[in-house]
mmCIF file as Biopython writes it, N, C-alpha, C and O atoms, coordinates in Angstrom:
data_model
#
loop_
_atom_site.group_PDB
_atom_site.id
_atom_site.type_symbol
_atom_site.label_atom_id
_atom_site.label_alt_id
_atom_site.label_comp_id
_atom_site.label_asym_id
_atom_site.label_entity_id
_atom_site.label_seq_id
_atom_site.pdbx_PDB_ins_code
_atom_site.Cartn_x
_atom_site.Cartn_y
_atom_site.Cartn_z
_atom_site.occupancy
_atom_site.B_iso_or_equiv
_atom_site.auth_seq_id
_atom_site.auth_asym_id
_atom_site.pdbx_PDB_model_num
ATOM 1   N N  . UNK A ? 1  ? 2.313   -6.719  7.265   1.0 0.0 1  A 1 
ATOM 2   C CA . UNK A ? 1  ? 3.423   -7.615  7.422   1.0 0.0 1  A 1 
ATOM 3   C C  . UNK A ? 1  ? 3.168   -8.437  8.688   1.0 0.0 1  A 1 
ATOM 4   O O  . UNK A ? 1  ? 2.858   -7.951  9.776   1.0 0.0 1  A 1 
ATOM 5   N N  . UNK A ? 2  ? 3.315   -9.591  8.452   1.0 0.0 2  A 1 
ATOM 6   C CA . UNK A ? 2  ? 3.378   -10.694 9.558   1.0 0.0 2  A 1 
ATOM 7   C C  . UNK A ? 2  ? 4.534   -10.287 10.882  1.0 0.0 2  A 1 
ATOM 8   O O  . UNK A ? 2  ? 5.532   -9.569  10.825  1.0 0.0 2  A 1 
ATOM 9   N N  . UNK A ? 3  ? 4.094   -10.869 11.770  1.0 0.0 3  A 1 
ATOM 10  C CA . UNK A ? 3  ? 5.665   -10.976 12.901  1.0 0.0 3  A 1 
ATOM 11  C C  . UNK A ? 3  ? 6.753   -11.876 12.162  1.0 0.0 3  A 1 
ATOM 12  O O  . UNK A ? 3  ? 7.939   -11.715 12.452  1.0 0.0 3  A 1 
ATOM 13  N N  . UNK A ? 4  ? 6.334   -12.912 11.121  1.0 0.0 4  A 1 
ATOM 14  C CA . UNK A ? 4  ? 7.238   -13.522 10.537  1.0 0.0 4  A 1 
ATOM 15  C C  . UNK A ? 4  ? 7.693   -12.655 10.004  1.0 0.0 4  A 1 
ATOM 16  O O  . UNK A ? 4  ? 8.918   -12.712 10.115  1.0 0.0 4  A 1 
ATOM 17  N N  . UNK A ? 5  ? 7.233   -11.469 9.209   1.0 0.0 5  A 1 
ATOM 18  C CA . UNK A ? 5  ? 8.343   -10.926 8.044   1.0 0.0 5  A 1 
ATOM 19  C C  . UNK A ? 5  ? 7.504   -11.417 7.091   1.0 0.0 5  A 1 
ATOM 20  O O  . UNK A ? 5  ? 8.167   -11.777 6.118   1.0 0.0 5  A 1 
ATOM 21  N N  . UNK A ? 6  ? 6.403   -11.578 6.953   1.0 0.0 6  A 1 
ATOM 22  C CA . UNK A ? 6  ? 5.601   -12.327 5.241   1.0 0.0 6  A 1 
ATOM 23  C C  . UNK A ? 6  ? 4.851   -11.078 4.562   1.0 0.0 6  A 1 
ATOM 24  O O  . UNK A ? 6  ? 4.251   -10.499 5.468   1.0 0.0 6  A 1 
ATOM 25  N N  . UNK A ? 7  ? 4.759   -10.794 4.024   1.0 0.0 7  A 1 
ATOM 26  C CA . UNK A ? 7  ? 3.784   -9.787  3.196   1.0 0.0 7  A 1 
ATOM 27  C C  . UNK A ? 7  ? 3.324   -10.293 2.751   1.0 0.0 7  A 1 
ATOM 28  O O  . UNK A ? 7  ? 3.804   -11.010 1.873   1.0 0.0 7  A 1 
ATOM 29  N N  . UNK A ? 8  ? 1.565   -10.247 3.184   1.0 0.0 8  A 1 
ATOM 30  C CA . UNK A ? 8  ? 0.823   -11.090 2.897   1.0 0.0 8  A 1 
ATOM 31  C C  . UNK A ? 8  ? -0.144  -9.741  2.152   1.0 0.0 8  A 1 
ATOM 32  O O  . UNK A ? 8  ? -0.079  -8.594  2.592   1.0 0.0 8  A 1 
ATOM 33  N N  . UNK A ? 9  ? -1.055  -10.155 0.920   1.0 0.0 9  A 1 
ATOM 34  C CA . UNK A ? 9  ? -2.025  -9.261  -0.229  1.0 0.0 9  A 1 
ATOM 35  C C  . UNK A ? 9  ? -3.113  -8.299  1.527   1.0 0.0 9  A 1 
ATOM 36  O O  . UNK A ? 9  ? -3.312  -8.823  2.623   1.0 0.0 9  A 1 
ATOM 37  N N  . UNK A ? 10 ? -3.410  -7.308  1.204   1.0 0.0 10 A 1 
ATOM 38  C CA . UNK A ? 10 ? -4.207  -6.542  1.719   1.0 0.0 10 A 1 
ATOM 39  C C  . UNK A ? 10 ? -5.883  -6.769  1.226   1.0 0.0 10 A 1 
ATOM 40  O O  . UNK A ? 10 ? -6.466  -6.193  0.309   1.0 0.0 10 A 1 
ATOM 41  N N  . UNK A ? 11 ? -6.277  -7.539  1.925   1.0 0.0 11 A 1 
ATOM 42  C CA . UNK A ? 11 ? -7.823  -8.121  1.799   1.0 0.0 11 A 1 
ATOM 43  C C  . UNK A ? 11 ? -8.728  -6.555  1.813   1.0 0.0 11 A 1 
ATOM 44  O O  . UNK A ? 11 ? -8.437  -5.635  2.578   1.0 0.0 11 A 1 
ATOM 45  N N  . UNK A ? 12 ? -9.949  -6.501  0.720   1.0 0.0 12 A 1 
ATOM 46  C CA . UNK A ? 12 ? -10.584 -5.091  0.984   1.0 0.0 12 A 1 
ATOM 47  C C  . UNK A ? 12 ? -9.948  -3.519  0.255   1.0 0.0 12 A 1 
ATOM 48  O O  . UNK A ? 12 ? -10.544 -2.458  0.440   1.0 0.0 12 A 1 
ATOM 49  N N  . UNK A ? 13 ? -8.811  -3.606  -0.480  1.0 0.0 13 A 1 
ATOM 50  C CA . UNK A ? 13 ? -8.053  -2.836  -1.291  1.0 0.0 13 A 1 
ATOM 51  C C  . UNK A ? 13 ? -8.431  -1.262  -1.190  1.0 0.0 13 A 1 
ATOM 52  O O  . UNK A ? 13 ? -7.830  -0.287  -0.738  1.0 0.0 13 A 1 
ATOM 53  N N  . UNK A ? 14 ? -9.310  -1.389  -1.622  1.0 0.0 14 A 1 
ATOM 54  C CA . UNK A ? 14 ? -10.301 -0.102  -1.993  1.0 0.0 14 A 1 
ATOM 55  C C  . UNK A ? 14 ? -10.744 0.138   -0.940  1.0 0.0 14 A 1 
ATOM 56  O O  . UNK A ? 14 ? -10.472 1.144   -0.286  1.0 0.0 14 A 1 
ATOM 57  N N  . UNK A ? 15 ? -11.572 -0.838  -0.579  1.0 0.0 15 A 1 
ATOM 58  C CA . UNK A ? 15 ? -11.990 0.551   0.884   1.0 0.0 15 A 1 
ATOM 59  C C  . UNK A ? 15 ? -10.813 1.140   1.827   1.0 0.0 15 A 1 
ATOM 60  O O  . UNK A ? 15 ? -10.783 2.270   2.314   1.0 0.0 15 A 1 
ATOM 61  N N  . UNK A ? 16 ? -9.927  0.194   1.959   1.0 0.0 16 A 1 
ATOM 62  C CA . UNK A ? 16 ? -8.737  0.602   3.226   1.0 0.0 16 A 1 
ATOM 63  C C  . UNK A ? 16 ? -7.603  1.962   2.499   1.0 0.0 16 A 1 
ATOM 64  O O  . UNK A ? 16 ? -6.737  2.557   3.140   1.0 0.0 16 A 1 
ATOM 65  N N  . UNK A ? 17 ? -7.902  2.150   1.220   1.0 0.0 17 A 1 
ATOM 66  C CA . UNK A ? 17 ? -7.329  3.305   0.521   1.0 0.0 17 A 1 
ATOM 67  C C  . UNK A ? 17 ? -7.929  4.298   0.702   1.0 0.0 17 A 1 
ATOM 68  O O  . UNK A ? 17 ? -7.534  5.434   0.967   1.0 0.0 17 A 1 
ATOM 69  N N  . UNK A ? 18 ? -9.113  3.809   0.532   1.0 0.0 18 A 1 
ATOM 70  C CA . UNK A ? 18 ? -9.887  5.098   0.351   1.0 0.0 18 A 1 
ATOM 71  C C  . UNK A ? 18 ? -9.908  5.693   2.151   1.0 0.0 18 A 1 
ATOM 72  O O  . UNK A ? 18 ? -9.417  6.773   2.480   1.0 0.0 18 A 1 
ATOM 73  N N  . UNK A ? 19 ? -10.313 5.110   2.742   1.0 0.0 19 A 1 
ATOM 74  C CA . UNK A ? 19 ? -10.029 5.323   4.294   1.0 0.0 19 A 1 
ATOM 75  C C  . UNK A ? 19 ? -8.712  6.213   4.551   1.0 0.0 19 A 1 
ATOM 76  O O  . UNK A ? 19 ? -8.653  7.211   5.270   1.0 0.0 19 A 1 
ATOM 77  N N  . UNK A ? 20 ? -7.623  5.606   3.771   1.0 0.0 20 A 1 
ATOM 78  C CA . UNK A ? 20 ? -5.992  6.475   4.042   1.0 0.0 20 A 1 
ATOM 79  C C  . UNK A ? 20 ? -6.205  7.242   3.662   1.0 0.0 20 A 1 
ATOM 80  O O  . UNK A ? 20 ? -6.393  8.154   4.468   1.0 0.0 20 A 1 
ATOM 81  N N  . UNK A ? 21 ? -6.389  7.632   2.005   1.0 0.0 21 A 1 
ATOM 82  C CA . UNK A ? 21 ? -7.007  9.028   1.607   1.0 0.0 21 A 1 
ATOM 83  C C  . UNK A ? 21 ? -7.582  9.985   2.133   1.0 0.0 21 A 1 
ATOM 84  O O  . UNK A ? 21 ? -7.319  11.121  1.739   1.0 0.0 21 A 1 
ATOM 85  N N  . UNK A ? 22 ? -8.584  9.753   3.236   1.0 0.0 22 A 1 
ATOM 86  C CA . UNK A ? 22 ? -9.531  10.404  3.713   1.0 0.0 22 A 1 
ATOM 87  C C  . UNK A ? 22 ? -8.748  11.024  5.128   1.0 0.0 22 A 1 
ATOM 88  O O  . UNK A ? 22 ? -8.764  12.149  5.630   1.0 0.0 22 A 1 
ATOM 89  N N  . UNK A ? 23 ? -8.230  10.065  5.425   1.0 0.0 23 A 1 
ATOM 90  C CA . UNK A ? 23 ? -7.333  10.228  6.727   1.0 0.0 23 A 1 
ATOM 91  C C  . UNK A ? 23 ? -5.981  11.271  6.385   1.0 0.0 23 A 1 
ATOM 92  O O  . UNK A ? 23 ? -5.354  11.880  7.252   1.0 0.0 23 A 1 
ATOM 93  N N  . UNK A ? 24 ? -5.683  11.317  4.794   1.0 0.0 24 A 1 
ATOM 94  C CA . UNK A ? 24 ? -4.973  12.280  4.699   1.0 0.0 24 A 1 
ATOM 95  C C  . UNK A ? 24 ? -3.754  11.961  4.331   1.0 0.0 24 A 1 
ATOM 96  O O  . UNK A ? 24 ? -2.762  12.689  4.324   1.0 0.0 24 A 1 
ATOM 97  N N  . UNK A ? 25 ? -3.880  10.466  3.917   1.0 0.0 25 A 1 
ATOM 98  C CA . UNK A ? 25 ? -2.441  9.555   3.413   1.0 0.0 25 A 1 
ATOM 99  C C  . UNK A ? 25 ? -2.650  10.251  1.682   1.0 0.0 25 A 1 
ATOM 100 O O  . UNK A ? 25 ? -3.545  10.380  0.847   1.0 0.0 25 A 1 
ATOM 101 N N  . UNK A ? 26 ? -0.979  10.603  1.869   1.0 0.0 26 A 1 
ATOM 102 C CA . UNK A ? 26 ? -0.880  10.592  0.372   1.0 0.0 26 A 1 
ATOM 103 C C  . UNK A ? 26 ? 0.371   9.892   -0.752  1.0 0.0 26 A 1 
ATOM 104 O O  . UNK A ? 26 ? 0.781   10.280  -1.846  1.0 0.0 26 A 1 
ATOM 105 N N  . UNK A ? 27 ? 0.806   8.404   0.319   1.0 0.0 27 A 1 
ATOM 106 C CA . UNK A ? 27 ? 1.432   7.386   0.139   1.0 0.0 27 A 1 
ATOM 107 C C  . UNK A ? 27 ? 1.254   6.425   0.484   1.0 0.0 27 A 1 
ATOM 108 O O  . UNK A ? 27 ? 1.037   6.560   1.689   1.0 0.0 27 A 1 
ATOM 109 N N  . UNK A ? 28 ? 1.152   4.919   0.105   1.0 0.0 28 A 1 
ATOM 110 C CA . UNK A ? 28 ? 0.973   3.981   0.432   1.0 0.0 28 A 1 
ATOM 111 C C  . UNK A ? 28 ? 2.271   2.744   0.034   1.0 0.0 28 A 1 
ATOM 112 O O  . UNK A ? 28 ? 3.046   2.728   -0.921  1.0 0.0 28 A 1 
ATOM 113 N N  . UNK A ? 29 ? 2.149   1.970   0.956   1.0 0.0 29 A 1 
ATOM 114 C CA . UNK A ? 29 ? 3.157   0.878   0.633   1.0 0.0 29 A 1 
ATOM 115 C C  . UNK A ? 29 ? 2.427   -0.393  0.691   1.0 0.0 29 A 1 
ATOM 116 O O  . UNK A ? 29 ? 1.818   -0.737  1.704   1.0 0.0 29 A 1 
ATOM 117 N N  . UNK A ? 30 ? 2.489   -1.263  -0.639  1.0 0.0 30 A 1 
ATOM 118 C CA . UNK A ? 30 ? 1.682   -2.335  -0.339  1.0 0.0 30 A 1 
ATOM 119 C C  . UNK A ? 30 ? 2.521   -3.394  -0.788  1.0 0.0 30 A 1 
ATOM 120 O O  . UNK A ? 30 ? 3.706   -3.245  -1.087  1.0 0.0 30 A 1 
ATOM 121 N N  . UNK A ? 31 ? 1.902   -4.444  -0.829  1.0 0.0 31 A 1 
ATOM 122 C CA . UNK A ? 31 ? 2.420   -5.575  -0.967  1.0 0.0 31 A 1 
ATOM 123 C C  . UNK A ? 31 ? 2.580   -6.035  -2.323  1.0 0.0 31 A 1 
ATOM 124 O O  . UNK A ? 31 ? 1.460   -6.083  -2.832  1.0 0.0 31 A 1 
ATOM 125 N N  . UNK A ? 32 ? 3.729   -6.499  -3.369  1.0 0.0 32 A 1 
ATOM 126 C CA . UNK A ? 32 ? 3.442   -6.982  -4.682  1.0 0.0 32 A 1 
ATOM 127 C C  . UNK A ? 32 ? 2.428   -7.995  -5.223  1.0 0.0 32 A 1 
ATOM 128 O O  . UNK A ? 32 ? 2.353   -8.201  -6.434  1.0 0.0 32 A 1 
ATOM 129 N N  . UNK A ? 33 ? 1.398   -8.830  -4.061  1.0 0.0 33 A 1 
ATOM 130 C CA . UNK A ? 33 ? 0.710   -9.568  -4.347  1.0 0.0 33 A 1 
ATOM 131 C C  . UNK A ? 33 ? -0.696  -8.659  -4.520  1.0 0.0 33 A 1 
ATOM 132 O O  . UNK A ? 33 ? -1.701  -9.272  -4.880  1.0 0.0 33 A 1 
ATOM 133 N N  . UNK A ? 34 ? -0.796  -7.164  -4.264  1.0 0.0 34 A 1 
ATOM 134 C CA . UNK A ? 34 ? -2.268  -6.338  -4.626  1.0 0.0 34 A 1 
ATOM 135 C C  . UNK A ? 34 ? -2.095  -5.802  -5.936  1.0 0.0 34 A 1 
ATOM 136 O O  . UNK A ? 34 ? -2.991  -5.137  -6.456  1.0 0.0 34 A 1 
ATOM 137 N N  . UNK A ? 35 ? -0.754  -6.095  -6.649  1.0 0.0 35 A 1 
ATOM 138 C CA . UNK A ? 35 ? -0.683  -5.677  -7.895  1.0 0.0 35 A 1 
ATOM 139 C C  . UNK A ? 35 ? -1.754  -5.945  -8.790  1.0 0.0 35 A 1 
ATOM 140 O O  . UNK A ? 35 ? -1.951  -5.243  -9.781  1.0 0.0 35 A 1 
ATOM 141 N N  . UNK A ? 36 ? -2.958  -7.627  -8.276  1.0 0.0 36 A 1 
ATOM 142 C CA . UNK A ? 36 ? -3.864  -7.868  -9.448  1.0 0.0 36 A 1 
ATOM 143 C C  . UNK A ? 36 ? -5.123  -7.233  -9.314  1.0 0.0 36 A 1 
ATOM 144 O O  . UNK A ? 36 ? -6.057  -7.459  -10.084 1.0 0.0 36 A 1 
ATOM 145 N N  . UNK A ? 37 ? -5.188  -6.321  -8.210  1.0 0.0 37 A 1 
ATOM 146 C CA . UNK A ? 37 ? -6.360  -5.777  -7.533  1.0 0.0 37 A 1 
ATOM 147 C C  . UNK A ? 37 ? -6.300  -4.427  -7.926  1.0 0.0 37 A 1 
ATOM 148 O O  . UNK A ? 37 ? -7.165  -3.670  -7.486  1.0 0.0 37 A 1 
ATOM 149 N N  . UNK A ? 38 ? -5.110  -3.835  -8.955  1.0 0.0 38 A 1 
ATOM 150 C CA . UNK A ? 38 ? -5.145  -2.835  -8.979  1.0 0.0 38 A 1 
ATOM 151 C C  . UNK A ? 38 ? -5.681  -2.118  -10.095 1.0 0.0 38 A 1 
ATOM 152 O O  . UNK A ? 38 ? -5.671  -0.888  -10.130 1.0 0.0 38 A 1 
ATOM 153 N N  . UNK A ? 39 ? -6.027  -2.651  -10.775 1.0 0.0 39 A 1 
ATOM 154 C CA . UNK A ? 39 ? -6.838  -2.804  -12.229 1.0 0.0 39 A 1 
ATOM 155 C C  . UNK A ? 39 ? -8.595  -2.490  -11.319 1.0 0.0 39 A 1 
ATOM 156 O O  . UNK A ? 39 ? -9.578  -1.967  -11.844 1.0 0.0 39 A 1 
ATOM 157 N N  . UNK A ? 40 ? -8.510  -2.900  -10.188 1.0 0.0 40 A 1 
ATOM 158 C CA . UNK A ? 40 ? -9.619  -2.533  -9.937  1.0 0.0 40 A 1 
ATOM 159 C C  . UNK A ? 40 ? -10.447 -1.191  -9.147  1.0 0.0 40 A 1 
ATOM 160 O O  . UNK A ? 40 ? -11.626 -0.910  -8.930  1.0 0.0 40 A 1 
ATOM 161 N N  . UNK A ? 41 ? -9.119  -0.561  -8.864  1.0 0.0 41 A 1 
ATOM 162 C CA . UNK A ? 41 ? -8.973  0.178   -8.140  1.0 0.0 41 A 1 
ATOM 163 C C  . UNK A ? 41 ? -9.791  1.645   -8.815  1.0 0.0 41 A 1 
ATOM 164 O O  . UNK A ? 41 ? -9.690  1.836   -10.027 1.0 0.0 41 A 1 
ATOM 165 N N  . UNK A ? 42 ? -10.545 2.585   -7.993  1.0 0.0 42 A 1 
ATOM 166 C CA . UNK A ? 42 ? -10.835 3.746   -8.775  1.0 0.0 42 A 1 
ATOM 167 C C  . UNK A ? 42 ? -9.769  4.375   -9.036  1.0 0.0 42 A 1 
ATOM 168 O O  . UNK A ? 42 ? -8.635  4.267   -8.568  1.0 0.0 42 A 1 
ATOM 169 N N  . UNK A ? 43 ? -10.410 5.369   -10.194 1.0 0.0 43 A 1 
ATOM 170 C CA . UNK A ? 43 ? -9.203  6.464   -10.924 1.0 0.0 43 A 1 
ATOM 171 C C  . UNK A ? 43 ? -8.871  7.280   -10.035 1.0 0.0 43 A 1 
ATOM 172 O O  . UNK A ? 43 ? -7.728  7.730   -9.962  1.0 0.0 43 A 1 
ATOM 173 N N  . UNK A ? 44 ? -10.407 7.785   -8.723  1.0 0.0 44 A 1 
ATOM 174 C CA . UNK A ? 44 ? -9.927  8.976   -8.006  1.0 0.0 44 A 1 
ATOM 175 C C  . UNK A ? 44 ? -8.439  8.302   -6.853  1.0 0.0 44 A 1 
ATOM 176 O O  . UNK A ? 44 ? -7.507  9.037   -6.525  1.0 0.0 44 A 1 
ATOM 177 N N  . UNK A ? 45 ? -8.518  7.225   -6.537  1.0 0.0 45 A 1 
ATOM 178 C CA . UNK A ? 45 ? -7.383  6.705   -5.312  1.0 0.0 45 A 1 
ATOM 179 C C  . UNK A ? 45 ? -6.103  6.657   -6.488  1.0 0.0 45 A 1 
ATOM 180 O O  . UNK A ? 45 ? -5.076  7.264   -6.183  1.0 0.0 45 A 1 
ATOM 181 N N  . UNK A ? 46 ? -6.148  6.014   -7.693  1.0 0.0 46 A 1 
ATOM 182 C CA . UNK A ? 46 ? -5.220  5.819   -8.431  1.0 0.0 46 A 1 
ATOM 183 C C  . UNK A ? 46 ? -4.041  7.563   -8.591  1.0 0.0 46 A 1 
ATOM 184 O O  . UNK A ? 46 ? -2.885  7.865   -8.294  1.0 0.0 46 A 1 
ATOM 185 N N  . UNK A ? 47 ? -5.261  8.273   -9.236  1.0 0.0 47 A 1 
ATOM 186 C CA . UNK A ? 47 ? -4.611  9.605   -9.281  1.0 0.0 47 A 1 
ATOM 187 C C  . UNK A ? 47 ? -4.250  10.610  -7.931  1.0 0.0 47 A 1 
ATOM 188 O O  . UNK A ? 47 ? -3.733  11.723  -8.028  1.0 0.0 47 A 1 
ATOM 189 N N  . UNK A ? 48 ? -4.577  10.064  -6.888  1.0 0.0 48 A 1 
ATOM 190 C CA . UNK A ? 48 ? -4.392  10.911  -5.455  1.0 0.0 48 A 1 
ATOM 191 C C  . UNK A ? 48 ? -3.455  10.338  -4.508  1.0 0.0 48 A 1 
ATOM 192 O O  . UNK A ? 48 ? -2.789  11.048  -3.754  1.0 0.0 48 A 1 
ATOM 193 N N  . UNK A ? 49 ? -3.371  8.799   -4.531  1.0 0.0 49 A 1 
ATOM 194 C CA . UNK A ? 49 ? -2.146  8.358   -3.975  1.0 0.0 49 A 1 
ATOM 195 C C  . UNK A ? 49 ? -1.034  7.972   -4.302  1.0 0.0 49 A 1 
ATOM 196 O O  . UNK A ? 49 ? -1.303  7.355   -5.333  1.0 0.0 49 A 1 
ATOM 197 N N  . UNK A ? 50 ? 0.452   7.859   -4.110  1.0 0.0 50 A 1 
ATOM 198 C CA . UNK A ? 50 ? 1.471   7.287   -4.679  1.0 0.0 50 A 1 
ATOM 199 C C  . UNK A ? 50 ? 1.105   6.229   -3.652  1.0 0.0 50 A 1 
ATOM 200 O O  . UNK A ? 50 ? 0.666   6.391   -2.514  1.0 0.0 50 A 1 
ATOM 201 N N  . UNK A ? 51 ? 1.471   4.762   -4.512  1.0 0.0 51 A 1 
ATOM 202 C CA . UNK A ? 51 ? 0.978   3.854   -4.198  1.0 0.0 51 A 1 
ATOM 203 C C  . UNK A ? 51 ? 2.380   2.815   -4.982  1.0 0.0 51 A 1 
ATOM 204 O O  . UNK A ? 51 ? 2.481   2.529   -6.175  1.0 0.0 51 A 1 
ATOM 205 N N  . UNK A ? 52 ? 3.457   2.368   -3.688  1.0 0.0 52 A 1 
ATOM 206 C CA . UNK A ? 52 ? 4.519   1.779   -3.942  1.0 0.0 52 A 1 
ATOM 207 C C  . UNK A ? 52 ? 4.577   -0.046  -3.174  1.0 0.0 52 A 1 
ATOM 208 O O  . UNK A ? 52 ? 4.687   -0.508  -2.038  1.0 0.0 52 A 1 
ATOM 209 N N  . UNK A ? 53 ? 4.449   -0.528  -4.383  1.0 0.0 53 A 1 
ATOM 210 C CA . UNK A ? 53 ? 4.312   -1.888  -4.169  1.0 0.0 53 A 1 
ATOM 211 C C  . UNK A ? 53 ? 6.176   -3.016  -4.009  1.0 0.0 53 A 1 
ATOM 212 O O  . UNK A ? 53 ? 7.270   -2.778  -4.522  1.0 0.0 53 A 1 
ATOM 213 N N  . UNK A ? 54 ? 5.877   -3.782  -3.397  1.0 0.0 54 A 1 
ATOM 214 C CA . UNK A ? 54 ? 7.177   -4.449  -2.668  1.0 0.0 54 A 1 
ATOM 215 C C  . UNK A ? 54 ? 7.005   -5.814  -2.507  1.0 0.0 54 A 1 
ATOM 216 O O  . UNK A ? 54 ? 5.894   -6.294  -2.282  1.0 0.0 54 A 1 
ATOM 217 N N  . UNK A ? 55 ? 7.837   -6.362  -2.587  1.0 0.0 55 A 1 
ATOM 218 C CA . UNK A ? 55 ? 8.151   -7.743  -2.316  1.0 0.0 55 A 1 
ATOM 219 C C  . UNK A ? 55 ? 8.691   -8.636  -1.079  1.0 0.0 55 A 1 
ATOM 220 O O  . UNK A ? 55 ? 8.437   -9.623  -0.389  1.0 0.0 55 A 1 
ATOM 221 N N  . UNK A ? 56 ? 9.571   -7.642  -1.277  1.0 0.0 56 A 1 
ATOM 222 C CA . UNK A ? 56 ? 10.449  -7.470  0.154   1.0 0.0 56 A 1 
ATOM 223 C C  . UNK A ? 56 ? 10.237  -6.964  1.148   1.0 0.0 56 A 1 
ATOM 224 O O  . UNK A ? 56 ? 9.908   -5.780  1.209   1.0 0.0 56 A 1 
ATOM 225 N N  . UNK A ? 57 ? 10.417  -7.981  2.527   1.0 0.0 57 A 1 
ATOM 226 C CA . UNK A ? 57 ? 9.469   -6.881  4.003   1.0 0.0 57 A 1 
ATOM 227 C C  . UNK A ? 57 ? 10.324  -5.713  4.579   1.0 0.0 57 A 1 
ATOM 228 O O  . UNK A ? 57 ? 9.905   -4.703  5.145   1.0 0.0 57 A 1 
ATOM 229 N N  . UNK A ? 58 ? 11.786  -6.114  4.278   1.0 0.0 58 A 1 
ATOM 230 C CA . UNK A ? 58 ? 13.008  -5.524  4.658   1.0 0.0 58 A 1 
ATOM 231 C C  . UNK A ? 58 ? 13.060  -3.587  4.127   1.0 0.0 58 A 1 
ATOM 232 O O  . UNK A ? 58 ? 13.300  -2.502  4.658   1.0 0.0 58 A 1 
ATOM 233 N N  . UNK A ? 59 ? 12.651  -4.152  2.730   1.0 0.0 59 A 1 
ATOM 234 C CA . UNK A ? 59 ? 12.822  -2.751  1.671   1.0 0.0 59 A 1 
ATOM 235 C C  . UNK A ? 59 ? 11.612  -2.194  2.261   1.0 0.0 59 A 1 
ATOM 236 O O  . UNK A ? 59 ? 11.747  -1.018  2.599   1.0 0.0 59 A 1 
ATOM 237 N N  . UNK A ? 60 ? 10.125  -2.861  2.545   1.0 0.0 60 A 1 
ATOM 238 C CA . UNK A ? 60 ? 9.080   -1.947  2.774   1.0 0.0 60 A 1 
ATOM 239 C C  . UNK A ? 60 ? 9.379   -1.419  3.936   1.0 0.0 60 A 1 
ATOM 240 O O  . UNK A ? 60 ? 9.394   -0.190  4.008   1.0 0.0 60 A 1 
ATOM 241 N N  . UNK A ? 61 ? 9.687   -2.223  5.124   1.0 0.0 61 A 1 
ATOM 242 C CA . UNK A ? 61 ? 9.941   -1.294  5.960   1.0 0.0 61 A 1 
ATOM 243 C C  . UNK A ? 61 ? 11.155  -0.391  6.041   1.0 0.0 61 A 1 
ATOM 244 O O  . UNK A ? 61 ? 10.915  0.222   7.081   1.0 0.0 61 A 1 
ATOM 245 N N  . UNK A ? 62 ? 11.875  -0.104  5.758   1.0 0.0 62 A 1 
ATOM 246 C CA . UNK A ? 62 ? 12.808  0.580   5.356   1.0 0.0 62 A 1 
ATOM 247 C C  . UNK A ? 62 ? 12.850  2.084   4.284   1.0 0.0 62 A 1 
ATOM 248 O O  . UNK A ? 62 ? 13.643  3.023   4.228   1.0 0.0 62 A 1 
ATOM 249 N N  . UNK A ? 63 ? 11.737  1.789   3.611   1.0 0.0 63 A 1 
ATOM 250 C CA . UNK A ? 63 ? 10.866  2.533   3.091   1.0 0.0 63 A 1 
ATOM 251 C C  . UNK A ? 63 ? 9.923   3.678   3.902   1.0 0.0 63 A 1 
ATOM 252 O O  . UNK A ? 63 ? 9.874   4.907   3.875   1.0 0.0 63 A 1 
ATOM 253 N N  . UNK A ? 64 ? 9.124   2.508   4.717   1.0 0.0 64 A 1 
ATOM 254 C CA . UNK A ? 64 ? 8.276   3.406   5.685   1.0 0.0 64 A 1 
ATOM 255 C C  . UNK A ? 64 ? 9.018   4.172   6.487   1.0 0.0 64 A 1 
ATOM 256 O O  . UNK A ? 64 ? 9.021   5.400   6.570   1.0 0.0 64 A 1 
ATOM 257 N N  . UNK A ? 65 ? 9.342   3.764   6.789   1.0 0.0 65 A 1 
ATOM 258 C CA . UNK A ? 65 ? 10.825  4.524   8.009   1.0 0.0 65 A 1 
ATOM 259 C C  . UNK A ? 65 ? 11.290  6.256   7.151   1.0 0.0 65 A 1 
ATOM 260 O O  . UNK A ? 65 ? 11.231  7.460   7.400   1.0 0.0 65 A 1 
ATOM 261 N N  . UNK A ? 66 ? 11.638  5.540   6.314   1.0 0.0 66 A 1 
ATOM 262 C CA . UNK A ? 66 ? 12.134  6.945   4.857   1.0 0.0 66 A 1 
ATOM 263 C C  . UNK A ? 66 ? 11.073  7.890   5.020   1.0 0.0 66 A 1 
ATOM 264 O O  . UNK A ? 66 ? 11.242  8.932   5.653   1.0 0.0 66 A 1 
ATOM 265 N N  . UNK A ? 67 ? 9.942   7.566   4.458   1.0 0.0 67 A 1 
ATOM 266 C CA . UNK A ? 67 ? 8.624   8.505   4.467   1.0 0.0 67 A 1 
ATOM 267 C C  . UNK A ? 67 ? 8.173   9.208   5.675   1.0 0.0 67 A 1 
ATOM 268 O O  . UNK A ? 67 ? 7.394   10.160  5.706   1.0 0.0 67 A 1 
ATOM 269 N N  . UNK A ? 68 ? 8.633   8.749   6.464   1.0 0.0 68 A 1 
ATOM 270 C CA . UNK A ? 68 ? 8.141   9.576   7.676   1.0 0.0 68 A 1 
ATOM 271 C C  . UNK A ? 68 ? 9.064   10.842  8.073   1.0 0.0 68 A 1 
ATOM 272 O O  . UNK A ? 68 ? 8.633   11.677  8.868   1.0 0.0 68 A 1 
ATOM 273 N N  . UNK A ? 69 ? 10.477  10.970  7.436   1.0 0.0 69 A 1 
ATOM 274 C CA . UNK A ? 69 ? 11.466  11.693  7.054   1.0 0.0 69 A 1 
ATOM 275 C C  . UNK A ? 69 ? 10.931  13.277  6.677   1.0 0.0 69 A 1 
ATOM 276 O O  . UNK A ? 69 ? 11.735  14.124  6.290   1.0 0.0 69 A 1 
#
């Protein structure tokens, strides 16, 4: 997310998952614009992360905030 508040697509998809994964993430919040990247995504990140996509910067962060709960 921008300082504006923009949710801008996550450049690199796959590797920066796979990195969270490894690091021990087993949620992600992304942006509704990586929705077309996700078709590309492996099965192993697909089946190991919940992976919740957003539109809104308000709801994602608000979200993140939740998860850390």
């Amino acid at each position: 997310m921008s300082l504006h508040g923009v949710l801008s697509p996550v450049v690199g998809l796959g590797d920066k998952l796979r990195i969270a994964m490894d690091s021990g993430a087993r949620r992600v919040i992304l942006p509704s614009e990586n929705k077309r990247d996700f078709a590309d995504l492996p099965a192993e990140l697909i089946e190991k992360l919940l992976i919740d996509f957003y539109g809104d910067p308000t709801k994602a962060a608000y979200t993140a905030i939740a998860v850390g709960d």
